[in-house]
C-alpha positions as CSV (number, residue, x, y, z in Angstrom):
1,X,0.0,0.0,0.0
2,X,2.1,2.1,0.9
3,X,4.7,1.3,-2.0
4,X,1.4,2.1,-4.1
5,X,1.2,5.7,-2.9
6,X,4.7,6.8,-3.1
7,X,4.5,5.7,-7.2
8,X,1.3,7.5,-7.6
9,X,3.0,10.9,-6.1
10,X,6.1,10.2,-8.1
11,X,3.6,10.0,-11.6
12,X,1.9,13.0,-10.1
13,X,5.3,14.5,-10.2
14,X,6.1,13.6,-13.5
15,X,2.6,14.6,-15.0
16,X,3.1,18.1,-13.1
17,X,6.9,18.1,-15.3
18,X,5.4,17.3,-18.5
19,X,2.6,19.6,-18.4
20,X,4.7,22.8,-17.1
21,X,6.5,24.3,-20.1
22,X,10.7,24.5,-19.5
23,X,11.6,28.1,-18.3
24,X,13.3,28.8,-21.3
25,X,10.4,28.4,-22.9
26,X,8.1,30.7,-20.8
27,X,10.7,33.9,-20.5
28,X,11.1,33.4,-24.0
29,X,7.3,33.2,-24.8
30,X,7.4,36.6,-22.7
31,X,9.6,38.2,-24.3
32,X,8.2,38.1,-27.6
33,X,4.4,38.7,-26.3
34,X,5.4,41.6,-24.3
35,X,4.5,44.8,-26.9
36,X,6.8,47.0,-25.0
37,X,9.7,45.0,-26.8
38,X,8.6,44.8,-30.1
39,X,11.2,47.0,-31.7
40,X,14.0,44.3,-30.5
41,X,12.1,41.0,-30.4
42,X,8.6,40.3,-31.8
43,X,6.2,37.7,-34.0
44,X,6.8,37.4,-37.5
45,X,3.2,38.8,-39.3
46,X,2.1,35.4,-39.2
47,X,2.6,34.6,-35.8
48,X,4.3,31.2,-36.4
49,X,7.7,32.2,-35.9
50,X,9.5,35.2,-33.6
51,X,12.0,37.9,-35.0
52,X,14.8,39.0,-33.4
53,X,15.4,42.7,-34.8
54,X,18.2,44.2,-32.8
55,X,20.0,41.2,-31.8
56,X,23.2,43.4,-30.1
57,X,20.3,45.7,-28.2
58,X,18.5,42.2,-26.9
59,X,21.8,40.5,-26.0
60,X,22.7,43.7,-23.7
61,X,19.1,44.8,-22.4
62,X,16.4,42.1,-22.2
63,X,18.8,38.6,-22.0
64,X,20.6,39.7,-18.6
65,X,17.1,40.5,-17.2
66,X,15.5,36.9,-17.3
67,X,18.0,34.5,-18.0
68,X,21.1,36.2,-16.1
69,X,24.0,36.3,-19.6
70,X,24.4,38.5,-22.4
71,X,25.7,35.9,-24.7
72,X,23.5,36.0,-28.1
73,X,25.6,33.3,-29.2
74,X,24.3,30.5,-26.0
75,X,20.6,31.6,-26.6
76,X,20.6,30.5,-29.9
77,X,21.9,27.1,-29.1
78,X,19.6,26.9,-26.6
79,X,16.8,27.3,-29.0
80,X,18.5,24.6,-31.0
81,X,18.3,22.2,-27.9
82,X,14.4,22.8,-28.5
83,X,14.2,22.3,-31.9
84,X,13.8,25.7,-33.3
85,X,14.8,26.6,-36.6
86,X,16.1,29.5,-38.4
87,X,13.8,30.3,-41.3
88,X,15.7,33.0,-42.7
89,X,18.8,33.9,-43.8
90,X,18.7,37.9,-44.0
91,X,17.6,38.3,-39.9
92,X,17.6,36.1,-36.8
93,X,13.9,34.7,-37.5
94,X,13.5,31.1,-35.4
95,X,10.5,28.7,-35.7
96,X,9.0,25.8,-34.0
97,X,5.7,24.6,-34.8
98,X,4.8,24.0,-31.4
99,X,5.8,28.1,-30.4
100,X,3.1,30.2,-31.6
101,X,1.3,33.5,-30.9
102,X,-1.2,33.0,-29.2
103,X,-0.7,29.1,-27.9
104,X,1.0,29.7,-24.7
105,X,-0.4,26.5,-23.4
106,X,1.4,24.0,-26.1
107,X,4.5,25.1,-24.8
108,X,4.6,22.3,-22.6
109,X,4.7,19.9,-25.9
110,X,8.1,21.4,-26.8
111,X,10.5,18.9,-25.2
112,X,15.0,19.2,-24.9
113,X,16.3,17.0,-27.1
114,X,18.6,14.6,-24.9
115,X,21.4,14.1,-27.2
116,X,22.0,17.9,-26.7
117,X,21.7,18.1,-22.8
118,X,25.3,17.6,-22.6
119,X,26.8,19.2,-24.9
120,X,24.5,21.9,-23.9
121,X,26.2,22.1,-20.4
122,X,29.6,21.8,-21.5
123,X,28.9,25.0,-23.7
124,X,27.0,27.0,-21.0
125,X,30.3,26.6,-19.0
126,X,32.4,27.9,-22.5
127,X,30.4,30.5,-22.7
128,X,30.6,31.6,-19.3
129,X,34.6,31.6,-19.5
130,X,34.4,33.6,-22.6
131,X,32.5,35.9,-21.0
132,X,34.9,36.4,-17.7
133,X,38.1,37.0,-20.1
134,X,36.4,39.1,-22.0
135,X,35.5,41.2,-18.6
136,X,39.1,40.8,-17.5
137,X,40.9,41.6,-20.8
138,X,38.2,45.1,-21.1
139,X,39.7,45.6,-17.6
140,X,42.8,44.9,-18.1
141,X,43.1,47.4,-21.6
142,X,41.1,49.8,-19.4
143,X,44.5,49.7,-16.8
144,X,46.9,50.0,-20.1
145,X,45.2,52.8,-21.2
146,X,45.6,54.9,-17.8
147,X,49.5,53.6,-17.4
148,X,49.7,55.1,-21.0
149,X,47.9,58.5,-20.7
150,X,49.9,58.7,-17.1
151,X,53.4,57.6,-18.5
152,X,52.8,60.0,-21.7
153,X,51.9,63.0,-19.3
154,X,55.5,62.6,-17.5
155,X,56.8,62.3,-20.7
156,X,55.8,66.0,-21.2
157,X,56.9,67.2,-17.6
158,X,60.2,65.7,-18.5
159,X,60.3,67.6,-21.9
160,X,59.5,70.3,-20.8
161,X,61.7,70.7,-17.7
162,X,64.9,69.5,-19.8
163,X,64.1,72.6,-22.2
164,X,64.1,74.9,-19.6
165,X,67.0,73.6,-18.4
166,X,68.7,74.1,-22.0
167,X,67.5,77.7,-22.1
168,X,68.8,78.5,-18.5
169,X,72.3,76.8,-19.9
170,X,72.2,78.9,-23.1
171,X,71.4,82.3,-21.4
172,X,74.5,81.7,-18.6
173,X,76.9,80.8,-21.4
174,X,75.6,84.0,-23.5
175,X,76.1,86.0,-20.0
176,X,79.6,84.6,-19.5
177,X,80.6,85.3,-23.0
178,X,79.5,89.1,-22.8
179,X,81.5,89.7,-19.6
180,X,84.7,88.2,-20.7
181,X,84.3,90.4,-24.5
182,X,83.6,93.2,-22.5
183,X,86.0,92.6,-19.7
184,X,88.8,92.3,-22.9
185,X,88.3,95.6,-24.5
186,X,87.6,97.5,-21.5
187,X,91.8,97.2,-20.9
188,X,94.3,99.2,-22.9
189,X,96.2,98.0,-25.5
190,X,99.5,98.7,-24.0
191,X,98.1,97.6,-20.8
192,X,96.8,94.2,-22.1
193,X,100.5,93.9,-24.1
194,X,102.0,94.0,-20.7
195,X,99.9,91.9,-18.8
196,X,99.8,88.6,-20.7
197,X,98.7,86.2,-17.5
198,X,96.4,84.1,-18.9
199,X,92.4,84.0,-18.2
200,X,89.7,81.6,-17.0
201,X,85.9,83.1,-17.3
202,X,87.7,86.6,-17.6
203,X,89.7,86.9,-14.6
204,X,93.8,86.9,-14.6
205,X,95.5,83.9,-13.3
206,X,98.9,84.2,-11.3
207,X,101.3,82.2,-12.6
208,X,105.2,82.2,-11.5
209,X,108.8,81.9,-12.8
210,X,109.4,79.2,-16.0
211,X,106.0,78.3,-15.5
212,X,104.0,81.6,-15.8
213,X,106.5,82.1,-19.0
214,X,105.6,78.9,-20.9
215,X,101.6,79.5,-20.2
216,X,101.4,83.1,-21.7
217,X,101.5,82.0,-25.1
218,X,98.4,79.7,-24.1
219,X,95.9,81.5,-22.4
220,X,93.6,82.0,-25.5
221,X,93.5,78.2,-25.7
222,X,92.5,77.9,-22.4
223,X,89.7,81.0,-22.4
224,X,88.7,78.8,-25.8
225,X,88.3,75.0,-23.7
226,X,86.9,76.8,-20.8
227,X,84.5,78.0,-22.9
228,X,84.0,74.5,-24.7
229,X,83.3,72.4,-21.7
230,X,80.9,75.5,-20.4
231,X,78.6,75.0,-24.0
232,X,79.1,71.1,-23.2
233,X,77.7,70.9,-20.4
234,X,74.6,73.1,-21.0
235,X,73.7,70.0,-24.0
């Protein structure tokens, strides 16, 4: 007896399953019978088949708000797992004779095919890999293109700092050239005959005996290097 009434509440189980349509089929059913979506998803003018219009639009508005992905892609296999066709070849127009405007209540007729359960899981978990990288890698870019608007930005202090530093260079070299011109012909001529020390920067250098002898005849060249390694080390 009482193996009796645990088989009858297991066939009123399955009798329940068999006449409740599949999820998938009901949000889908809703989808295309609410009018407020009819510019995205809709019936064909027959009502025997649904058209999806905008598929990018349904894939990032309506699919995340009943079935929790934005993959166009998996809801189309999953309409193959039901037996739905595509009917034509210009726009994302799907049929199954049992999906109909209007015959909500045959929906429970429609039945997965079990060859595709599966492969139909394996692919849900595909898809929902694909759709993680793709989040990371639009993250990751998203970092590359701050470190690259940051590093460009120092780029431009650095520029600009090193041609300030040239300018500052090339006005003390121009300052230390005037004062040694002008400290030059403000002497005499007889005066600058007699003193013949040499000069570094315009100012006379005491020099003694042989040695202050041998380095009169050389203090142009050393005026000229002084001024050399001055300009070189302004580059």
């Amino acid at each position: 007896m009482e193996g009796s009434t645990i088989s009858d509440h297991k066939g009123l189980l399955e009798c329940a399953r068999k006449c409740s349509p599949p999820p998938f089929l009901l949000k889908t059913y809703m989808l295309v019978e609410d009018p407020a979506t009819d510019d995205v998803i809709s019936w064909n003018v027959e009502g025997t088949a649904f058209v999806v219009w905008q598929p990018a639009e349904f894939a990032r508005d309506l699919l995340p708000t009943l079935f929790k992905h934005s993959n166009f892609s998996s809801f189309v296999r999953q309409l193959n797992t039901y037996g739905f066709r595509k009917v034509a070849t210009n726009r994302w127009e799907f049929c199954n004779e049992r999906f109909r405007k209007g015959e909500r209540e045959v929906l429970s007729e429609i039945r997965r095919r079990k060859a595709w359960s599966s492969k139909q899981q394996k692919q849900q978990q595909v898809d929902s890999d694909e759709d993680q990288r793709s989040s990371s890698t639009s993250s990751s870019s998203g970092n590359l293109v701050d470190e690259n608007k940051r590093l460009k930005k120092e780029n431009g202090d650095l520029n600009s700092e090193l041609t300030n530093m040239k300018r500052k260079c090339k006005e003390l070299l121009d300052l230390v050239a005037k004062y040694s011109s002008s400290s030059q012909h403000a002497k005499p001529k007889d005066e600058e005959e007699e003193d013949e020390r040499p000069m570094l920067f315009g100012v006379r250098l005491d020099v003694e005996g042989e040695r202050g002898i041998k380095r009169k005849n050389r203090s142009p060249e050393i005026n000229e290097s002084a001024s050399i390694l001055l300009s070189q080390s302004c580059k």
